[in-house]
Structures are given as structure tokens and as C-alpha cells.
C-alpha positions as protocol buffer text, in pm:
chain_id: "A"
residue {
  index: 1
  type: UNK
  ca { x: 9297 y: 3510 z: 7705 }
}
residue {
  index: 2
  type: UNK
  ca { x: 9649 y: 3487 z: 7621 }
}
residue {
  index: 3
  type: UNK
  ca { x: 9730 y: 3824 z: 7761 }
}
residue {
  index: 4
  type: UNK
  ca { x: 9603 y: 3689 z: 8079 }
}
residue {
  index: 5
  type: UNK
  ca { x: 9755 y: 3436 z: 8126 }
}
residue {
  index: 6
  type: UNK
  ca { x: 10055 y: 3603 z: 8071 }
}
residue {
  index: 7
  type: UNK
  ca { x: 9977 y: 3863 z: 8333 }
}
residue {
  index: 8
  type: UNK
  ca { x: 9903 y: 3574 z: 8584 }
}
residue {
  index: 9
  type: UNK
  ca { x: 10223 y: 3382 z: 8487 }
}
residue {
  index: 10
  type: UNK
  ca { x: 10416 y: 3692 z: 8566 }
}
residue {
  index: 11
  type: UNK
  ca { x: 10251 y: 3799 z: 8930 }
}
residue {
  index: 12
  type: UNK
  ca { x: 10107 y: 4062 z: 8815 }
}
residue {
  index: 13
  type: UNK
  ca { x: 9727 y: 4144 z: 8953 }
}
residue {
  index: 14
  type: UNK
  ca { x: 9437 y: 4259 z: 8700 }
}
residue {
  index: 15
  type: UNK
  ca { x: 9361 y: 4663 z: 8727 }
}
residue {
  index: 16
  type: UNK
  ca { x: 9020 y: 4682 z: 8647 }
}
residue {
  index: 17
  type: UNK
  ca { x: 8866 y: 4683 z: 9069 }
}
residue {
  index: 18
  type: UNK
  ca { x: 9146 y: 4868 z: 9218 }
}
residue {
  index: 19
  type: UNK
  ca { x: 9135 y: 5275 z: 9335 }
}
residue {
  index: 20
  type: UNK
  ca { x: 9454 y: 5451 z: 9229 }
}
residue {
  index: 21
  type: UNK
  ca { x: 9632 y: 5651 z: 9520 }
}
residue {
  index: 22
  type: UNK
  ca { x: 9799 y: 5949 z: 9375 }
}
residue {
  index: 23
  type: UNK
  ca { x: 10136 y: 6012 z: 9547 }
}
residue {
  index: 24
  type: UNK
  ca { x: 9989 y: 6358 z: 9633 }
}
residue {
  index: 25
  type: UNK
  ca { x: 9636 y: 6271 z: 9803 }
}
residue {
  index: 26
  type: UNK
  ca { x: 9735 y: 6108 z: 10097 }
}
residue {
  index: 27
  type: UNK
  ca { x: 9809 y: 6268 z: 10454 }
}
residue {
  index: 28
  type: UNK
  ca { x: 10215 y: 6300 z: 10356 }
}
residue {
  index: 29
  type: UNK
  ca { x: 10101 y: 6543 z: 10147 }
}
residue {
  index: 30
  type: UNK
  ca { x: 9985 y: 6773 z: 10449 }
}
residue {
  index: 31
  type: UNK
  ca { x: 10262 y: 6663 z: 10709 }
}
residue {
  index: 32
  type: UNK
  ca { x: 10410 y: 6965 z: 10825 }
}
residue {
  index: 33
  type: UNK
  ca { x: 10151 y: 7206 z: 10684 }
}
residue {
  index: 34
  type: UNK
  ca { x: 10027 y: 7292 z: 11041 }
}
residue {
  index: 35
  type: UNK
  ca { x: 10392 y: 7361 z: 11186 }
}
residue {
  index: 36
  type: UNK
  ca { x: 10496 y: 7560 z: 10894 }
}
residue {
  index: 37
  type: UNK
  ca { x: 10172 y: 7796 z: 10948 }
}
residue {
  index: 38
  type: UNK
  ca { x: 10237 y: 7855 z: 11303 }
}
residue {
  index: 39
  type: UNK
  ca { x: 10574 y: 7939 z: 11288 }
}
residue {
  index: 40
  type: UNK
  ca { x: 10490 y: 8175 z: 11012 }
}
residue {
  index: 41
  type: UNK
  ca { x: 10545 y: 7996 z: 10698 }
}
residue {
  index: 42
  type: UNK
  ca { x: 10390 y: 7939 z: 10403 }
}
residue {
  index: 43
  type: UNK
  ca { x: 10141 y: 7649 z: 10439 }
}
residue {
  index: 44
  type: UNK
  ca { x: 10367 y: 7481 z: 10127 }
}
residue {
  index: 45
  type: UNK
  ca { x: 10692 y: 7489 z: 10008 }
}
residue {
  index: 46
  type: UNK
  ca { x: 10603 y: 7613 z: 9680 }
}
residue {
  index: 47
  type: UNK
  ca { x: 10386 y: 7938 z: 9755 }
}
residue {
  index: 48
  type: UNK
  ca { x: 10643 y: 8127 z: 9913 }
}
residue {
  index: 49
  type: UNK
  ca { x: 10967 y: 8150 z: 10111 }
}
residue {
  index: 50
  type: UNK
  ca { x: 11405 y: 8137 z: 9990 }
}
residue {
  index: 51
  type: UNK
  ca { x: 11372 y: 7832 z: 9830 }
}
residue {
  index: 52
  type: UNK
  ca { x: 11069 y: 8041 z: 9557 }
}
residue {
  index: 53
  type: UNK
  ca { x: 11185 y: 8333 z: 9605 }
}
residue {
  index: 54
  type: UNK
  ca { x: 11562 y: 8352 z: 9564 }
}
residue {
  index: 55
  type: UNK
  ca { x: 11740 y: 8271 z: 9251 }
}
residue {
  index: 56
  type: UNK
  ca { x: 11877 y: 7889 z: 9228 }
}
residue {
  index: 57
  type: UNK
  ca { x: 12219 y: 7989 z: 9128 }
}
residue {
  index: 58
  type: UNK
  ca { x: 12460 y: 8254 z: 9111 }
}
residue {
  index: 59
  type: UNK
  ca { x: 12799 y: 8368 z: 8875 }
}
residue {
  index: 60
  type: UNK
  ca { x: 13084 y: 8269 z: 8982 }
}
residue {
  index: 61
  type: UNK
  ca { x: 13205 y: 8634 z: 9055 }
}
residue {
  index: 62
  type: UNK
  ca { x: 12928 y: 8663 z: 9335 }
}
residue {
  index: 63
  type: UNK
  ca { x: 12641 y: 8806 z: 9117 }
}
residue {
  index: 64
  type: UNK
  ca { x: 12295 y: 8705 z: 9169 }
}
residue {
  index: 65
  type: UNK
  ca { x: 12140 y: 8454 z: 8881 }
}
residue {
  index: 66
  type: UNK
  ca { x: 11845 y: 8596 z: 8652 }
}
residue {
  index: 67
  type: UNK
  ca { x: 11511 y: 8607 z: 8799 }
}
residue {
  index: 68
  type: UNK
  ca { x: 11249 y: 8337 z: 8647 }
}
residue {
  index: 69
  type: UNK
  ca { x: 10990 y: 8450 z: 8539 }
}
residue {
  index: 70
  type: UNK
  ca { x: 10747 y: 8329 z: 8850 }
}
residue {
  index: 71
  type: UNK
  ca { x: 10989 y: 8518 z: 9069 }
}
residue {
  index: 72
  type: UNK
  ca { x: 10924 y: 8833 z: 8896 }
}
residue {
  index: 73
  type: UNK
  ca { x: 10530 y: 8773 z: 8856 }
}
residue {
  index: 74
  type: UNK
  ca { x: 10550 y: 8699 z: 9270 }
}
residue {
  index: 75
  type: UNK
  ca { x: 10753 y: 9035 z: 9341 }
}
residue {
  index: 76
  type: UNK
  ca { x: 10485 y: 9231 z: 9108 }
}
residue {
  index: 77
  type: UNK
  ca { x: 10223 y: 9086 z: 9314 }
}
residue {
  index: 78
  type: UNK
  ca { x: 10387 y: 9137 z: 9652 }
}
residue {
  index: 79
  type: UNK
  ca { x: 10477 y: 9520 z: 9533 }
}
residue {
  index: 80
  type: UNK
  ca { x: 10102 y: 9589 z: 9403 }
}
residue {
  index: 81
  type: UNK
  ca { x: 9956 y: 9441 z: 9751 }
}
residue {
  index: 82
  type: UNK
  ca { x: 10240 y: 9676 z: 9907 }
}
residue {
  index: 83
  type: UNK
  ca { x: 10118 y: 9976 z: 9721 }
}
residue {
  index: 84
  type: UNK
  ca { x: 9742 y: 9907 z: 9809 }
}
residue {
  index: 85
  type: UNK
  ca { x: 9847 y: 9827 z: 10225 }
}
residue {
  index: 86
  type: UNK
  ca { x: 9975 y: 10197 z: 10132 }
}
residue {
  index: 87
  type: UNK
  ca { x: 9696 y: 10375 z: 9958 }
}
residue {
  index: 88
  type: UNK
  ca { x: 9431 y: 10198 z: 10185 }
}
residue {
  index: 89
  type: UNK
  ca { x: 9614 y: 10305 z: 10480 }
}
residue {
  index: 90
  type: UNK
  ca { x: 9612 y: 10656 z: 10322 }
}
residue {
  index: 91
  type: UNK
  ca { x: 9257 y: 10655 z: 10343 }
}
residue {
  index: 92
  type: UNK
  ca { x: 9180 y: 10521 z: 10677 }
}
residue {
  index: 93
  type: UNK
  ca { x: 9424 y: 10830 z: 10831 }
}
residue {
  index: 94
  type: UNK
  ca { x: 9214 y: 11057 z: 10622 }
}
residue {
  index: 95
  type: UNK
  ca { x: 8929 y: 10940 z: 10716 }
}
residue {
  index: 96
  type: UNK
  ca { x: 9008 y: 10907 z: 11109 }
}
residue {
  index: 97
  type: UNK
  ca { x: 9144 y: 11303 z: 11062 }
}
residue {
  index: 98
  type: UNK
  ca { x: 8794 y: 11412 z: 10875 }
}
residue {
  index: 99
  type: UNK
  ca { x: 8597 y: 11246 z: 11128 }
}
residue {
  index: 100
  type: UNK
  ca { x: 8787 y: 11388 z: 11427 }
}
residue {
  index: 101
  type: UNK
  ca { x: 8775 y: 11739 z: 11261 }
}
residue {
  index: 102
  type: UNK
  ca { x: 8340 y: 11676 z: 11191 }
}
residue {
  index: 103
  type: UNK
  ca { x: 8345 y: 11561 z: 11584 }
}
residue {
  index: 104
  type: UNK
  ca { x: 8541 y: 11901 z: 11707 }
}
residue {
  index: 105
  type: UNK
  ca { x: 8319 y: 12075 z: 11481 }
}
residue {
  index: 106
  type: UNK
  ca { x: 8039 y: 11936 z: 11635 }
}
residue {
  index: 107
  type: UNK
  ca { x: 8119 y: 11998 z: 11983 }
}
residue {
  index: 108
  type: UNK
  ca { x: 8219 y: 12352 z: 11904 }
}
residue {
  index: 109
  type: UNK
  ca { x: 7883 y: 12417 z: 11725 }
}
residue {
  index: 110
  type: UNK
  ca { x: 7686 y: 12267 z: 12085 }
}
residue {
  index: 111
  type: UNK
  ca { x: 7895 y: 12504 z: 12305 }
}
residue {
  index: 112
  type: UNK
  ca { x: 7846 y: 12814 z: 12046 }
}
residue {
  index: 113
  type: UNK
  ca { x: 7431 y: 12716 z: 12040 }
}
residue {
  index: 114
  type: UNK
  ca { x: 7480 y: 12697 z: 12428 }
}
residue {
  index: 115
  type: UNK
  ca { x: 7661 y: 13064 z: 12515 }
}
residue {
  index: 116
  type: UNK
  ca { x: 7425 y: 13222 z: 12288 }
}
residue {
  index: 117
  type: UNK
  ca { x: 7124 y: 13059 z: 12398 }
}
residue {
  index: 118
  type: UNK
  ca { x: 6887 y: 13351 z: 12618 }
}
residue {
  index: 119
  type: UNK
  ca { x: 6941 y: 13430 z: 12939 }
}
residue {
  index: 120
  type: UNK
  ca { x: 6722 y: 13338 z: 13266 }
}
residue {
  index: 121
  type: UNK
  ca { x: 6597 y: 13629 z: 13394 }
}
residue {
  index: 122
  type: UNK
  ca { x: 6321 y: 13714 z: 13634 }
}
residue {
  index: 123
  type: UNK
  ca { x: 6222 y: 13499 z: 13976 }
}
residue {
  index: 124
  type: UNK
  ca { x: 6442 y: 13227 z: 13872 }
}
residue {
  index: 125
  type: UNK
  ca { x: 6739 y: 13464 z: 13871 }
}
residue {
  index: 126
  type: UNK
  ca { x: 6630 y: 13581 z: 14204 }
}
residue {
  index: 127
  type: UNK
  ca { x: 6615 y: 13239 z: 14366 }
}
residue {
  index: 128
  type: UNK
  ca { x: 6965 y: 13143 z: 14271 }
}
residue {
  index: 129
  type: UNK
  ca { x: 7082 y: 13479 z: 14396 }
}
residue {
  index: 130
  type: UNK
  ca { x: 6945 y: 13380 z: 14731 }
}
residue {
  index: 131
  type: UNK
  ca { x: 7057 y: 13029 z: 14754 }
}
């Protein structure tokens, strides 16, 4: 009783009913997300972009700063997905060239079949001649 009181002598309201707001939750958070995706952007600061991905300071003779740690971990990761574009690539022009070759293949197989298929001969032979 005594610590209420003391609460209500200073102004200050009783917790217990009221929802907490984290500074994080509310639309502020997302202001700006939608105009940093259409321009190309990462939809946060943090995921991407100079301000992750270059170092925060430099020597004083012009040298580039250490890399942190999460700077190294995101160039791994942007080298491996490199490498796999690559290799998967790779595989789709291998693919597209083994296909073409199975289609011109093909086609030369159906003309072969067709010039050494038998010959018309007989009446039939005669009528063309005579149209």
C-alpha cells in the first residue's frame, strides 16, 4: 500500500493493464522499406549495401580497416551463390547444346528413314509421268 501511494504521489500510472509498444513493431519500422526495394535496395539497412558491407574505418595512410567478421561471412556467401549462378549456368548451356544435338539427330534420322524408304513403282509412277 505504501508503494502505491508513492507511485500515485509521484504521477506515475500502475503497469499491470497496459500493452507495451516495442520501438521496433510499429509502422516506422517499415517506412522506407518499399522505396528502398524499388530502387534496388536492400529492404533494410542492415542486410546489405556500403554502410554492411564496407569497413567503418580506415589507416591513416589510406589503407582499408580489417574486415569484421559478418563482412567476411557475407562475402563467403555472396562468392558461394556466385560460384553456383556459375556451375548452374554451366549446366543449363550443356543441356540446351545436348538437346539441340538429340533434335539434329533426330531430324537427320527422319530424312535418312525417308531417302531410303522404297520406291513407287508401277501405275502410280505412270500417272505422275503423265500429269
Amino acid at each position: 500500500m505504501m508503494a502505491m501511494s508513492m507511485a500515485a504521489l509521484a504521477g506515475l500510472r500502475p503497469t499491470a493493464g497496459i500493452a507495451v509498444r516495442h520501438f521496433s513493431c510499429g509502422i516506422i519500422y517499415c517506412a522506407g522499406k518499399n522505396w528502398r526495394v524499388s530502387h534496388g535496395f536492400a529492404p533494410s539497412d542492415s542486410e546489405y549495401g556500403p554502410l554492411t558491407d564496407l569497413p567503418d574505418w580506415s589507416f591513416a595512410d589510406g589503407r582499408p580497416g580489417i574486415p569484421w567478421k559478418g563482412q567476411v561471412r557475407r562475402k563467403e556467401q555472396r562468392e558461394q551463390f556466385a560460384r553456383r549462378v556459375v556451375m548452374l549456368n554451366k549446366e543449363m548451356a550443356h543441356g540446351i547444346r545436348v538437346w539441340e544435338e538429340a533434335q539434329h539427330q533426330t531430324i537427320a534420322q527422319q530424312e535418312e528413314t525417308r531417302r531410303h524408304r522404297l520406291k513407287e513403282k508401277g501405275a502410280i509412277l505412270r500417272r505422275k509421268d503423265k500429269e
